[in-house]
C-alpha positions in Angstrom: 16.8 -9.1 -8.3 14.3 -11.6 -9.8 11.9 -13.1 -7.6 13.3 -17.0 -7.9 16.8 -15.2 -6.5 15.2 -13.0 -3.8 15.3 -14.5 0.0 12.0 -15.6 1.9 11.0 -12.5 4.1 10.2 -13.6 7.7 5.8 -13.3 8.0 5.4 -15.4 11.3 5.0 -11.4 12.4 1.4 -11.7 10.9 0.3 -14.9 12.8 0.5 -13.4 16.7 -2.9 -14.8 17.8 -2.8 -11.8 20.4 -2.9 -9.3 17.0 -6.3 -8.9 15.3 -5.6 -6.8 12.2 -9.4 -5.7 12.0 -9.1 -4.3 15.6 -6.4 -1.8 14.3 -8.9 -0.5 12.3 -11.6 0.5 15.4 -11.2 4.3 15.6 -9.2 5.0 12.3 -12.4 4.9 10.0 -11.4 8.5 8.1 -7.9 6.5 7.0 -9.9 3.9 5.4 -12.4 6.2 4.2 -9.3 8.2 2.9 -8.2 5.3 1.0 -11.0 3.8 -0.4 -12.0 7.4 -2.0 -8.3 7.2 -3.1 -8.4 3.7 -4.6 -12.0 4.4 -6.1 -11.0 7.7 -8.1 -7.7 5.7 -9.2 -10.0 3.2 -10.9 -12.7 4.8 -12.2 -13.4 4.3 -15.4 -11.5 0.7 -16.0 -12.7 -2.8 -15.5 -10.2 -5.3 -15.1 -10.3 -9.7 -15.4 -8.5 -10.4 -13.1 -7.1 -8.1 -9.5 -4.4 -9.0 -7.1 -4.3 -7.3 -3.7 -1.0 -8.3 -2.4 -0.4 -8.0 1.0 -4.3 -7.2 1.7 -4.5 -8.4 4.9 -8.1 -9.4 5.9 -9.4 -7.6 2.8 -10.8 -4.6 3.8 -9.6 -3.2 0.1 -9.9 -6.8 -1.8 -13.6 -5.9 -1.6 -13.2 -2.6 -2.9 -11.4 -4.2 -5.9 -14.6 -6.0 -6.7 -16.1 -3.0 -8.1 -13.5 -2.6 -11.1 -12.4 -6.2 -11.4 -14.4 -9.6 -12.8 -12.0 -11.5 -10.6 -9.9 -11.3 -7.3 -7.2 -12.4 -5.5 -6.5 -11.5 -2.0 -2.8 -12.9 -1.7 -1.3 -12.8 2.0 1.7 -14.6 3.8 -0.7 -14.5 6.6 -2.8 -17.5 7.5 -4.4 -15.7 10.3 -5.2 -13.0 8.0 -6.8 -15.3 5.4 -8.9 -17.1 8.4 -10.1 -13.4 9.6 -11.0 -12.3 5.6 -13.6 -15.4 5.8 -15.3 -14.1 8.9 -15.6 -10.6 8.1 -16.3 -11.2 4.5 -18.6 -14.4 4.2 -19.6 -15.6 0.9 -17.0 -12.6 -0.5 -16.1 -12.7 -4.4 -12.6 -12.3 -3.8 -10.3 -15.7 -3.6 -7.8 -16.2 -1.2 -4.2 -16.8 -1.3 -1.8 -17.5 1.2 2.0 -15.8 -0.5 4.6 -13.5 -0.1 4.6 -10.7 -1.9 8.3 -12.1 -3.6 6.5 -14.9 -4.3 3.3 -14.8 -5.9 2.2 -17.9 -7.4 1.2 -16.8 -11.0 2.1 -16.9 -14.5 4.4 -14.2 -16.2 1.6 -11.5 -17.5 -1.5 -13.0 -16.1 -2.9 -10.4 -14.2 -4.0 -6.8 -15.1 -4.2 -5.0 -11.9 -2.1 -5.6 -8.6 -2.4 -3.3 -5.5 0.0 -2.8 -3.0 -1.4 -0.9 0.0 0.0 -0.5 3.7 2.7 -3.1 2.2 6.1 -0.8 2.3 6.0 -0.1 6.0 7.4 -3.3 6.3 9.5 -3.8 3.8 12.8 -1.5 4.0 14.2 -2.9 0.6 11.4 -3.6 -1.7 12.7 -4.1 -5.1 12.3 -7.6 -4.9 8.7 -7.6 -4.2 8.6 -4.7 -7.3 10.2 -6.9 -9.2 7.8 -9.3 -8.8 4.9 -7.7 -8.9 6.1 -6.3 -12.7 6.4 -9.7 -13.4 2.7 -10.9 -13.0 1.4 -8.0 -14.6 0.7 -8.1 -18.3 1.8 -5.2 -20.6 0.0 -2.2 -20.3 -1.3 -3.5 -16.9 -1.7 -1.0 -13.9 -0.9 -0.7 -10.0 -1.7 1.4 -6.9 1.3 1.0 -4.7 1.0 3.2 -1.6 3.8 4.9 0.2 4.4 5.8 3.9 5.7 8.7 3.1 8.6 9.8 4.7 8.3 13.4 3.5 5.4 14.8 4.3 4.5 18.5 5.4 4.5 18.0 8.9 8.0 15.9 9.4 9.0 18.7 6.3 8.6 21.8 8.5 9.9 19.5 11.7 13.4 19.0 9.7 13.2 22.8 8.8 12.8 24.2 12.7 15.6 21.3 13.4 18.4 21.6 10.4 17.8 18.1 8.9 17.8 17.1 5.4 15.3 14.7 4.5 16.9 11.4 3.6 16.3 9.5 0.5 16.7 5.8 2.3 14.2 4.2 4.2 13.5 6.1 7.7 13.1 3.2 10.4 10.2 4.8 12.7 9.9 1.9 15.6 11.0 2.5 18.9 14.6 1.9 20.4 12.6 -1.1 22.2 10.9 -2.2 19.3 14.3 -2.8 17.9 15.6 -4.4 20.6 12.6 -7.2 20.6 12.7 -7.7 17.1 9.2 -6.9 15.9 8.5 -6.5 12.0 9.9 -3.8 10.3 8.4 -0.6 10.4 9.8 2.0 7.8 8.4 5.4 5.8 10.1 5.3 2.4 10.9 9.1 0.2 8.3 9.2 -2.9 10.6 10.0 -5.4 13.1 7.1 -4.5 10.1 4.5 -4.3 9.2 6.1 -7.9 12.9 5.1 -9.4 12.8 1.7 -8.3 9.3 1.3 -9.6 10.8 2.9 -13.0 14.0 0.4 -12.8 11.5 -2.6 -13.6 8.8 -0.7 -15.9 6.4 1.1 -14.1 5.4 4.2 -14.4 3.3 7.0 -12.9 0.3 7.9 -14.4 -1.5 9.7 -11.1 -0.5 10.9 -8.1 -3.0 11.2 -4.8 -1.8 12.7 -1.1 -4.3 10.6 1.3 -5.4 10.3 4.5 -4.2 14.3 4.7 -6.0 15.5 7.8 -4.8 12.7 9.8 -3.2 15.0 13.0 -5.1 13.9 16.2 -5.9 17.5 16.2 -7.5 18.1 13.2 -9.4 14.8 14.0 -10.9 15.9 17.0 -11.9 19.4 16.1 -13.8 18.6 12.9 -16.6 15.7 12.4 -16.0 12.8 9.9 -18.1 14.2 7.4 -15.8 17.0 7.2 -12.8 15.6 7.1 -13.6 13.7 4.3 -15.1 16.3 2.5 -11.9 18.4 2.3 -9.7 14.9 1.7 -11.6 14.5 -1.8 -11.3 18.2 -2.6 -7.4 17.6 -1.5 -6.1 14.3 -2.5 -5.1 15.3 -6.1 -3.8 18.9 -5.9 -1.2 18.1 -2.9 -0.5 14.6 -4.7 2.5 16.0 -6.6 3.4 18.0 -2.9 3.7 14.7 -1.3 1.8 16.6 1.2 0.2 13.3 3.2 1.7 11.0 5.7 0.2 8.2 2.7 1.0 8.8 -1.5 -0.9 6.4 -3.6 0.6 6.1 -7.0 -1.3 4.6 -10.1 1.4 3.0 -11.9 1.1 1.3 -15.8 3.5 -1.1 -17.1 5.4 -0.7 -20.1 5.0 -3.0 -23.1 8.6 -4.1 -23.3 10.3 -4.6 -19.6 13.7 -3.8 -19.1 
């Protein structure tokens, strides 16, 4: 589906005035510690013109991004968002865009590195946005798409002691009452299906991470921070290919010629 074709995604979900995106983050510093360490050994070693962060929220990666990139663009449906990204991020060097992610406003091949981080929770079909995000990016250009992985270890042995198969479709985790009221899709998607449909518009996997892999509550109360980072960057690239995580970050290149 190409991106002109593709429907408008509802994203008034971003703009409740009573949700403050940042304040999500209070108490969950060893996920974004997980990441950044994620997104940093993903990058080292390239410098890019010009970075998209689709989807980035308030732009607690865009300024990551910085590091490897001469230019970025923090692209959002979120207006709130945007506002938010100018407080905590004064005088930043990273623009701001307000866009879906099926609707990016630039040129065919313009941009050589587009991230799409804590995006496919909410999206239970994203082909269009993949579509679209292939689009953008020149030949030979790269992407960090991260997965909520629907897989990993801990739901694994879960559907063991139970009898389940794990599904390849989109797992909806909200509650029966969250359904009921209507609130944003909230999905895990399988690795290896996210992979095909990455493949079906020309990207493919050059690296593989497992992050964020001592999440539990437990583990996070029984060891300090300093800790549980230290095994994360000893363990994000051997349990990559394991899908081990609750969180897979995929560095993705495009092809030369798109199907």
């Amino acid at each position: 589906m190409s991106a002109g074709t593709a429907k408008v995604r509802r994203s008034d979900f971003y703009n409740d005035p009573a949700f403050n995106y940042a304040e999500f983050w209070v108490g969950r510093d060893y996920e974004h510690q997980a990441e950044v360490i994620a997104l940093r050994r993903l990058l080292r070693g390239h410098r890019f013109c010009h970075a998209v962060d689709i989807g980035g929220g308030y732009g607690r990666l865009s300024a990551i991004l910085s590091e490897f990139a001469d230019r970025v663009t923090l692209a959002d449906p979120s207006r709130q968002q945007l506002d938010l990204s100018a407080q905590i991020f004064p005088g930043s060097r990273f623009e701001r865009l307000l866009a879906d992610a099926m609707h990016l406003q630039f040129p065919d091949h313009s941009v050589d590195l587009a991230t799409l981080i804590r995006v496919l929770h909410h999206l239970p079909d994203p082909e269009p946005e993949f579509a679209e995000l292939s689009r953008i990016l020149r030949p030979d250009g790269y992407a960090v798409i991260e997965v909520a992985n629907s897989v990993h270890m801990g739901r694994r042995v879960d559907g063991f002691l139970h009898g389940r198969r794990a599904s390849r479709a989109p797992v909806d985790i909200r509650s029966d009452d969250s359904r009921r009221r209507g609130t944003a899709p909230y999905v895990n998607h399988h690795p290896r299906t996210v992979t095909s449909q990455l493949a079906a518009v020309g990207l493919r996997v050059h690296q593989v991470l497992s992050v964020s892999n001592l999440r539990h509550p437990l583990a996070k109360a029984a060891l300090p921070q300093s800790a549980l980072l230290a095994v994360e960057k000893v363990a994000q690239r051997p349990l990559g290919r394991l899908y081990f995580g609750p969180s897979v970050f995929f560095l993705l290149r495009k092809t030369a010629v798109s199907p």
